[in-house]
C-alpha positions as CSV (number, residue, x, y, z in Angstrom):
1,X,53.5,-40.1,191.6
2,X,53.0,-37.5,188.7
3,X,55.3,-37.5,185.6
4,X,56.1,-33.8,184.7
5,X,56.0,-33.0,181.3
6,X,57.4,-29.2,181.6
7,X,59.8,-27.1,184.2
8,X,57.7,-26.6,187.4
9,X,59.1,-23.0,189.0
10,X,59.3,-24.8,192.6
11,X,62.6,-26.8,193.5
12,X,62.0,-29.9,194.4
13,X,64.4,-32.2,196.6
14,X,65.8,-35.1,195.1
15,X,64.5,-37.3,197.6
16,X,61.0,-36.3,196.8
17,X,62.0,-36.5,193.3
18,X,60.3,-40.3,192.5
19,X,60.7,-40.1,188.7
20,X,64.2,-38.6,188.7
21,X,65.3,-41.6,191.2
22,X,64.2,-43.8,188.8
23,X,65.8,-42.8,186.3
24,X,69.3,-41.8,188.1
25,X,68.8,-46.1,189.7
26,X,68.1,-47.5,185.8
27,X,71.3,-45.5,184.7
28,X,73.8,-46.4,187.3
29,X,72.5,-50.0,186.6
30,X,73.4,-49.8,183.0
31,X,76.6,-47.7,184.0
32,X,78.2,-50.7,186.1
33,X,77.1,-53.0,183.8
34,X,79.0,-51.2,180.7
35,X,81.9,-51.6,182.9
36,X,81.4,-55.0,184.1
37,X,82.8,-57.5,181.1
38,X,83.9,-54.6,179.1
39,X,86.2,-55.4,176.3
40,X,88.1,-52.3,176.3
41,X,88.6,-50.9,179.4
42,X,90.9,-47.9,178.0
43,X,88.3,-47.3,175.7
44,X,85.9,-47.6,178.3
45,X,87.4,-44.5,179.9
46,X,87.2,-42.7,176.7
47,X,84.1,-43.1,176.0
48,X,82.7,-42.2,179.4
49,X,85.1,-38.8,179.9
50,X,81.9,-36.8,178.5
51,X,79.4,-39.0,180.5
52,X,81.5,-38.0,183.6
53,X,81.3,-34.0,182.3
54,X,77.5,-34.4,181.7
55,X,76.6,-36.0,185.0
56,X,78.8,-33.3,186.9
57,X,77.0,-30.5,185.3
58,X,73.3,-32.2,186.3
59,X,74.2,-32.5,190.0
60,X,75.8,-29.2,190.3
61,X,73.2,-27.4,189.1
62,X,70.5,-29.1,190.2
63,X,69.6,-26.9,193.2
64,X,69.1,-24.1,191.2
65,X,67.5,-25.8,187.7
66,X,66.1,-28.5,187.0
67,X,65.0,-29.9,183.8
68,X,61.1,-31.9,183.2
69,X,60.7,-35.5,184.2
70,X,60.5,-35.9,180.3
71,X,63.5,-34.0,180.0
72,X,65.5,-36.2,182.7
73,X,64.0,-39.5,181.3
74,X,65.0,-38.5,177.2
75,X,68.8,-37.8,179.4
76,X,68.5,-41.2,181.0
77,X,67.7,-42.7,177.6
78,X,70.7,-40.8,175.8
79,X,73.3,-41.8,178.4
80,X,71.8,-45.2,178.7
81,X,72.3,-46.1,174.7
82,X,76.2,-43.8,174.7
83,X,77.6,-46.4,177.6
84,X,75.8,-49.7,176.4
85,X,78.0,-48.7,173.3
86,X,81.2,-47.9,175.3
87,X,80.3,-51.6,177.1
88,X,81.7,-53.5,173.7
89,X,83.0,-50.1,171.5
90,X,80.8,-48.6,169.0
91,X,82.0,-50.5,166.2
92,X,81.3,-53.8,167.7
93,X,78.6,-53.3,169.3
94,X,76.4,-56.5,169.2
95,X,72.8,-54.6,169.1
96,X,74.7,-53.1,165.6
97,X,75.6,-56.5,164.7
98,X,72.0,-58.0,165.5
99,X,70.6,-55.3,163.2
100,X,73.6,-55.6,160.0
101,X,72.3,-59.2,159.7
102,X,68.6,-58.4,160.5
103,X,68.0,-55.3,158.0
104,X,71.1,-57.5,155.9
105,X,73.0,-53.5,156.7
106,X,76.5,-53.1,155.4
107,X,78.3,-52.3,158.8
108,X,77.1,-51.8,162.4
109,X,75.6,-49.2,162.6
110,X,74.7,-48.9,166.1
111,X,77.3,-45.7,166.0
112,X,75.0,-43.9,163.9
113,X,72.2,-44.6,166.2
114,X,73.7,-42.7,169.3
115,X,74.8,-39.8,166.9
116,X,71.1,-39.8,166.0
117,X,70.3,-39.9,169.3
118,X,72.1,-37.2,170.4
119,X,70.5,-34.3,168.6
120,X,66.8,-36.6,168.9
121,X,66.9,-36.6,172.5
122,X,68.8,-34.2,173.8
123,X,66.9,-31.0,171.6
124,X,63.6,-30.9,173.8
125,X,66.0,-30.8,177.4
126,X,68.0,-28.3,175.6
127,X,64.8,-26.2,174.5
128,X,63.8,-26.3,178.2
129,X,67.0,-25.0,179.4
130,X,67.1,-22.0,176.9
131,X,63.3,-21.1,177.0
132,X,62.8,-21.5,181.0
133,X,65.9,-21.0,183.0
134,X,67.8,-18.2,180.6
135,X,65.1,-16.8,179.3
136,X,65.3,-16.6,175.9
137,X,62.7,-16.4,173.0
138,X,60.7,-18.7,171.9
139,X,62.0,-18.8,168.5
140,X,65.4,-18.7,169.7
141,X,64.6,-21.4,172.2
142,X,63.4,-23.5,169.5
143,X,66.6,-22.5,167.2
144,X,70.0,-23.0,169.0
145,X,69.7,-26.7,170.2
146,X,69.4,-27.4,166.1
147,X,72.6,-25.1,165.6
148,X,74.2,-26.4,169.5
149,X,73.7,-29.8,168.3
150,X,75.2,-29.3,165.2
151,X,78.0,-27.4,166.3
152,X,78.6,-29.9,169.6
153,X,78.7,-33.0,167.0
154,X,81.7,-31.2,164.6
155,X,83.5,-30.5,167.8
156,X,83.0,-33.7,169.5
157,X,84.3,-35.3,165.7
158,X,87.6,-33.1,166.4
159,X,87.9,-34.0,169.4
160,X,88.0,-37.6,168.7
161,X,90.6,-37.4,165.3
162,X,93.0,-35.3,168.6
163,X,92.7,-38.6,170.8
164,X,92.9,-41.0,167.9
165,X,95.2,-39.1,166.1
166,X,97.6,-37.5,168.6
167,X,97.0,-38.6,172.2
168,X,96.0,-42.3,172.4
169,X,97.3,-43.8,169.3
170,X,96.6,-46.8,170.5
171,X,92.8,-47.0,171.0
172,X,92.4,-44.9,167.7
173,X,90.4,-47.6,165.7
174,X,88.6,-48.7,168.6
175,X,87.9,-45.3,169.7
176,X,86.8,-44.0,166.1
177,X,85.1,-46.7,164.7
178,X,84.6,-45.7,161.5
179,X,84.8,-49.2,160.0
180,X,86.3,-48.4,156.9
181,X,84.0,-45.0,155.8
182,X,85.8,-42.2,155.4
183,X,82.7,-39.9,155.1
184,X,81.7,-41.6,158.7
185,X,82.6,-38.0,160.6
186,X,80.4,-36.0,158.1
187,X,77.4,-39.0,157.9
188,X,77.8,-38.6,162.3
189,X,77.6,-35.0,162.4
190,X,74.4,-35.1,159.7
191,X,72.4,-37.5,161.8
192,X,73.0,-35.4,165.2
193,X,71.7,-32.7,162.7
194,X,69.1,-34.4,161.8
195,X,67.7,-35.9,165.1
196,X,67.4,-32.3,166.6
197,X,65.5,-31.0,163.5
198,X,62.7,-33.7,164.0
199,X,62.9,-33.8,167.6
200,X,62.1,-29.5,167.2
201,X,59.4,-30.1,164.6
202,X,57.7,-33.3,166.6
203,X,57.1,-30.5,169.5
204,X,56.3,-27.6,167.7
205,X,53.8,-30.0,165.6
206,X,52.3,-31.2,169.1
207,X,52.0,-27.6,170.7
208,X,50.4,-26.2,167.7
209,X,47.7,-28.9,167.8
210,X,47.4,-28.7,171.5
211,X,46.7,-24.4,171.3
212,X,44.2,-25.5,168.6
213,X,41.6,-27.2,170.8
């Protein structure tokens, strides 16, 4: 059992796919589990509209592309950490809460750690997709998940004030979990900003010293 670290140009099944099994098993576990015990169902369903998107767009066009194991297990990670949060809602997360009284923090932050996440993990999956199944440059490959990531995050931030705001008025605090901050949109869209810009320079930093030997 090999672990892939770039796109190979054969398709491989998913049943000969060990690594991707893995991973796809490990999620679904933490999947049911977010549901199971859930404090907030409605928000549960929130939360997990985009995980529902994401997964839909991985099996549908898995036949044709198909990302690294390394891209597949940074995804897995990603999705693993975004439904453990939609388990309990961000806000009261108890890994956030765990860390507030262990770093002595001023909120949970356990929010700020997915948003971080996002643009950390998801860059190198979204460099692969640009750079080996469209085609693009290299330096263009390297550039748009830095400007996708930070466009995705200010659209994602509008898209939560609409279902706070207008649609579920309800699950609004829940859903937004701002705790109080009203710079928390702005401070969410700058650490998805930030994750992809050292995720991008992490890589480049490793190929460079890899061509160098």
């Amino acid at each position: 059992m090999t672990f892939s670290l770039a796109i190979s140009n054969h398709r491989t099944p998913l049943k000969n796919n060990t690594w991707l099994k893995i991973f796809i098993g490990f999620f679904l576990a933490c999947w049911i589990n977010s549901y199971i015990g859930n404090t907030d169902t409605a928000n549960w369903f929130l939360e997990n509209t985009l995980v529902f998107l994401f997964l839909g767009f991985i099996i549908f066009t898995y036949k044709k592309f198909q990302f690294s194991d390394l891209s597949y297990l940074l995804i897995c990670v990603y999705l693993c950490l975004h439904v453990y949060g939609s388990k309990y809602t961000y806000a009261e997360n108890p890994f956030g809460y765990w860390l507030k009284d262990y770093l002595d923090l001023s909120r949970n932050h356990y929010d700020r750690i997915v948003h971080f996440s996002f643009g950390f993990l998801l860059a190198y999956p979204m460099r692969e997709m640009f750079l080996k199944w469209l085609k693009f440059p290299s330096w263009v490959a390297w550039t748009l998940p830095i400007e996708i990531t930070l466009s995705i995050s200010g659209f994602y931030e509008l898209i939560e004030w609409a279902v706070a705001d207008i649609f579920f008025k309800a699950q609004g605090d829940a859903y937004l979990g701002t705790q109080g901050d009203i710079w928390d949109a702005q401070k969410d869209i700058f650490l998805a900003f930030s994750g992809a810009i050292i995720a991008t320079t992490i890589v480049t930093l490793i190929k460079k010293l890899i061509h160098t030997k």
